[in-house]
Structure formats: C-alpha cells, structure tokens
C-alpha positions in Angstrom: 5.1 -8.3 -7.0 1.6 -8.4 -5.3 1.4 -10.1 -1.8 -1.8 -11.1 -1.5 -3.8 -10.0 1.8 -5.8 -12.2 4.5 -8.5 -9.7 4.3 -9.3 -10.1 0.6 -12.1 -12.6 0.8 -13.7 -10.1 4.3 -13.2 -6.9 1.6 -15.1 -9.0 -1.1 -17.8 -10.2 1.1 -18.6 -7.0 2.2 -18.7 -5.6 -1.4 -21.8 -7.9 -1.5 -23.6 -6.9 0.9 -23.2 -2.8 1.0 -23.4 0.0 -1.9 -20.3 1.7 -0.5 -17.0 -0.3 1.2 -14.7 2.0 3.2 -11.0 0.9 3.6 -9.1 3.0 6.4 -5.6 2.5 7.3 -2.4 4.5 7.4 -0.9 5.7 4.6 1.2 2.8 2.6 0.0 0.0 3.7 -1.7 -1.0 0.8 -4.9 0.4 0.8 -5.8 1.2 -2.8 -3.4 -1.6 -4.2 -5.2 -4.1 -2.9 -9.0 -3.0 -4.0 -7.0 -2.1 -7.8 -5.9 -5.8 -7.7 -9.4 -7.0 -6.4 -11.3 -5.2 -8.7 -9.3 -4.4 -11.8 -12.1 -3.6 -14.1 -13.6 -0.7 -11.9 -12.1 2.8 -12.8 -9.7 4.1 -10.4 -9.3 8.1 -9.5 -7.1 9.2 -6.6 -7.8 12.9 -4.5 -4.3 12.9 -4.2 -4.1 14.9 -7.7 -4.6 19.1 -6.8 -6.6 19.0 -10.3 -8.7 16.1 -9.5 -9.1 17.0 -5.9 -10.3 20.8 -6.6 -12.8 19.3 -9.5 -13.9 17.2 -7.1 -14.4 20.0 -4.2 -16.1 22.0 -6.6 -18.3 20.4 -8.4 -19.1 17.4 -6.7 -21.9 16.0 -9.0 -20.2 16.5 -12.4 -17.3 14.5 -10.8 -19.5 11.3 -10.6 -20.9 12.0 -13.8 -17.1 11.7 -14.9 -16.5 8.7 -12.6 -19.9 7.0 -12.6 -19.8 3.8 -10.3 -18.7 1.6 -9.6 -15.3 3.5 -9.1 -12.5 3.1 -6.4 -12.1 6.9 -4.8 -8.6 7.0 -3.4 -8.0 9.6 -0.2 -12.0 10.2 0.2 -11.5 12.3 3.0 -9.6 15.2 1.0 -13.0 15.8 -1.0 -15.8 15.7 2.2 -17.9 17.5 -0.4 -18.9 13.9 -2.2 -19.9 12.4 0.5 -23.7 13.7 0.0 -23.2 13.1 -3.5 -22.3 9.6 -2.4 -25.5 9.3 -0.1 -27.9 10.4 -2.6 -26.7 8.0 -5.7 -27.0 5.1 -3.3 -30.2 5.9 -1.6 -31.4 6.3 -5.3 -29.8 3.1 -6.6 -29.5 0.3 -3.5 -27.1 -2.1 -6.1 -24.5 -3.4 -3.8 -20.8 -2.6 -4.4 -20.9 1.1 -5.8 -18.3 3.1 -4.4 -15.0 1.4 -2.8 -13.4 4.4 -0.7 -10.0 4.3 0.8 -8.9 7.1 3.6 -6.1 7.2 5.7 -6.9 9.9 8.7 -9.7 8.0 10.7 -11.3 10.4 12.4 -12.1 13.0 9.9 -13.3 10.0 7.9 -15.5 8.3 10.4 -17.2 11.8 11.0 -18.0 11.7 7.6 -19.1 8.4 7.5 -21.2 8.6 10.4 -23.2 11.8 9.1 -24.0 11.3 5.5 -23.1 7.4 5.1 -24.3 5.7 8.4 -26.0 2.3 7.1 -24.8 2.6 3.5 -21.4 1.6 4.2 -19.2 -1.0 5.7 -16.3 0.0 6.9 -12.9 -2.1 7.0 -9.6 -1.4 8.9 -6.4 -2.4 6.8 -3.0 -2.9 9.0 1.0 -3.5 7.7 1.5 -6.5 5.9 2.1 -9.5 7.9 4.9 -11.8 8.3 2.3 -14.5 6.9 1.4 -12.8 4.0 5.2 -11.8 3.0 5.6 -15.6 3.5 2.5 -16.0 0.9 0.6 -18.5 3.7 -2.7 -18.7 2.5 -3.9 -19.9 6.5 -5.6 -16.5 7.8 -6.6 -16.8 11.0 -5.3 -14.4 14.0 -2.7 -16.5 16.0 -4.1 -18.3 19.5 -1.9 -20.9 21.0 -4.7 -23.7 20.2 -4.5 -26.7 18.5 -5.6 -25.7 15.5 -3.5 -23.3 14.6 -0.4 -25.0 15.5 -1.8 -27.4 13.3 -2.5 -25.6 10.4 1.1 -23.3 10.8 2.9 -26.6 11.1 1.8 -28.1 7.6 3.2 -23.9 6.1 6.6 -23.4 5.0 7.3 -20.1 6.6 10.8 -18.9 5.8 11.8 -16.4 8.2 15.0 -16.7 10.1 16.4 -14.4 12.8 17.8 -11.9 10.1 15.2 -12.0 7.9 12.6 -11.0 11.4 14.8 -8.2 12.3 15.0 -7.1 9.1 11.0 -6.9 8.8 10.5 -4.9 11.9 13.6 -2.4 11.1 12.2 -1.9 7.4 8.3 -2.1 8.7 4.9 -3.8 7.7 4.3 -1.4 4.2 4.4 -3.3 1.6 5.6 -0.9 -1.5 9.1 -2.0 0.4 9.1 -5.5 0.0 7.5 -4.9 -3.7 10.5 -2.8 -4.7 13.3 -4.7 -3.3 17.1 -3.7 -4.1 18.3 -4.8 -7.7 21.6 -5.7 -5.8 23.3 -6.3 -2.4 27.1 -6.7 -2.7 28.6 -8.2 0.2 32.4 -7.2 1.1 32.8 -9.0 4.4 30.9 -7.4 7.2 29.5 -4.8 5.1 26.8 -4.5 2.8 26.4 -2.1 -0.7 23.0 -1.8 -2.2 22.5 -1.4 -5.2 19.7 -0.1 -7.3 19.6 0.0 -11.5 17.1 2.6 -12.9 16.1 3.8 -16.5 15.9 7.4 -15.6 17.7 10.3 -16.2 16.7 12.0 -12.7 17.8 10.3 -10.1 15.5 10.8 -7.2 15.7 10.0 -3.4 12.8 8.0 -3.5 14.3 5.3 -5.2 16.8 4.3 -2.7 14.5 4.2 0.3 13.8 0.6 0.5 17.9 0.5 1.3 16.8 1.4 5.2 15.7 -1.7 5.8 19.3 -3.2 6.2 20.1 -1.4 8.7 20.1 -3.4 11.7 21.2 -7.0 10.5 23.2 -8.8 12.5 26.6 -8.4 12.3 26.2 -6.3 8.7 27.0 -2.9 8.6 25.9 -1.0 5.4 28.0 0.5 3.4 27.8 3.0 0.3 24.6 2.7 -1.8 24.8 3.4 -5.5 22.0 4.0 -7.9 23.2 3.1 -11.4 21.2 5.1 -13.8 21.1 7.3 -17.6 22.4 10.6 -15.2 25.5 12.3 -17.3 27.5 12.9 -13.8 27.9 11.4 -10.3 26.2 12.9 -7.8 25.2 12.2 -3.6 21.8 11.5 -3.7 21.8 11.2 0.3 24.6 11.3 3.0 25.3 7.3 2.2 24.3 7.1 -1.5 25.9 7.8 -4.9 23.9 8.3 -8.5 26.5 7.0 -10.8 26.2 6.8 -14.8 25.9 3.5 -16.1 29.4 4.1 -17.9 30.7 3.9 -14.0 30.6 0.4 -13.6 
C-alpha cells in the first residue's frame, strides 16, 4: 500500500520549473517511492547496484546515453562523477524536469549540488511519514494552533488512539513498515504472536522486522514470532522468532 505524501504537489511544482529536482532525506523514508509513484513512466536506475554504480563511476557519459532523461537516479551521491555530466546535458537542453535525484547523506550531496548544479536544481527535503498521512488526511498544512487548522482537522477522521500513537513512535516515521504490515497478530491474553506468511524457501531476517513495532503497547507483551514459509525445517530466525514449514500449522 502507497501512503500518499503532503509534499507531492511541492515535488511536482518544482519539476516544472527546474531541469533537475533533488530529493534528500534519510535513508527509508520514502524517497524514491514516492517520485516512482509520481512519475511512473520515467525509467528508474538505483547506484545502489556495485555493477550499475561502477558503470556509472566509470563512464559517466555512456551511462546517460543508457539512461537518457528524463530518468529518476536513486543514491546520486555514490556516483559524484555524473554530476558534470548532469550540468552539461542541462545547460545544453534547458527542458524542465530532466533528472529527479534522490540522496540520503546531505552534506556530501549539497557539495555537489552547490559546485556543478547551483541554479539547475531545486532541492527538496523529505522527512518520516506523518501521523496525517498514515491516516490518509489529504489537509497538508504544518500544524499552528489557529483557527483554521482546528477547523480543517475537525471536519478529518483521524483514527489514532493512545495505542495506535505509541505504537507509531516505537516502530518510527518509515514508511516500508507500515506498507508491510504483519499477515497476523494472535492475541493469547496479555501477549502478542506475530505472524508473517511468505512464498519463499529462505527465510530471511528482513522479513520479520516490521514485528518491532509492537514492542511497547500498553499492557502487551510480545511473545514468539513465527514466519510460516516453503523452508523444509524449523529454524530461529532471531532470538524471539521461529521459520516454521507451512506443514507446521
């Protein structure tokens, strides 16, 4: 499930008015998500991939001539080599909306930025997901305690109880976690035993990390964690968490 972002319609504005659109933010909050979702028909390459990172370090123009714009560039910052490439396709061809970057260490980034794209680009900060947009309130602007925004809160449905807060500041603001939910929480009194049904036939720990966010609940204690899968055998997967064949149940 997509949770759509208050920041969509500044993202898309900007794309309008620059050749190049920087998104910075830390890692996992939804970053490249979002601009794949805005802007599903432009190709998509991350420098997260050794092979497409080292093409990318070495021979910066033939990786544009791969990846013509417009194009999303995922991790910019790995690859500082294409940020002249960049500057010189832009200055060449001013057309607005070119190259959507995403980075997630700032500093290195905005060094870039500042020496090779200073002008060319507008740059956009991306934070956690917010307890409005988990709640799908399309009413975006920052909270004051005016009139107006009492208003406009009062006529959204925001369904957030005390559980369901402390839950969202225990399990954070990145959204992969509330997009990958548990299959199943079995509830034996105080305790609580997620559950999580896969296809695969290696079991990873990955897959059970969205159970952290119950720890924490009020008056819940979590118990032990099972991820029903194709595996032959049972095996821990963590301290808490079993990988049990589906024949187990």
């Amino acid at each position: 499930m997509y949770f759509h972002r208050h920041i969509e319609p500044v993202v898309e504005r900007i794309a309008k008015r620059k050749p190049v659109l920087v998104l910075t933010g830390a890692r996992q909050v939804g970053k490249s998500t979002m601009l794949k979702e805005l802007y599903r028909d432009i190709n998509y390459v991350t420098l997260n991939r050794p092979l497409v990172r080292e093409s990318a370090k070495e021979n910066p123009s033939l990786f544009f001539e791969v990846n013509k714009p417009p194009v999303i560039v995922d991790e910019i910052q790995k690859a500082a080599e294409l940020f002249d490439y960049i500057k010189d396709i832009v200055d060449e061809d001013k057309k607005k909306g070119q190259f959507y970057l995403t980075g997630s260490q700032s500093m290195k980034l905005m060094k870039n930025i500042s020496d090779s794209l200073a002008g060319r680009a507008g740059i956009i900060k991306l934070l956690g997901i917010s307890m409005r947009e988990l709640a799908q309130i399309a009413y975006r602007n920052p909270f004051a305690p005016t009139a107006e925004h009492m208003d406009a809160m009062a006529k959204s449905v925001a369904r957030h109880d005390f559980a369901r807060i402390v839950s969202c500041v225990h399990k954070g603001f990145f959204p992969e976690l509330y997009e990958t939910e548990s299959d199943l929480l079995i509830e034996n009194g105080d305790t609580l035993h997620p559950v999580e049904i896969k296809t695969t036939g290696d079991p990873v720990k990955s897959m059970v990390k969205t159970f952290r966010c119950l720890s924490g609940i009020p008056g819940k204690k979590v118990g032990t964690g099972a991820l029903i899968c194709l595996a032959k055998a049972r095996l821990p997967l963590t301290d808490n968490v079993w990988s049990l064949p589906v024949q187990m149940i």
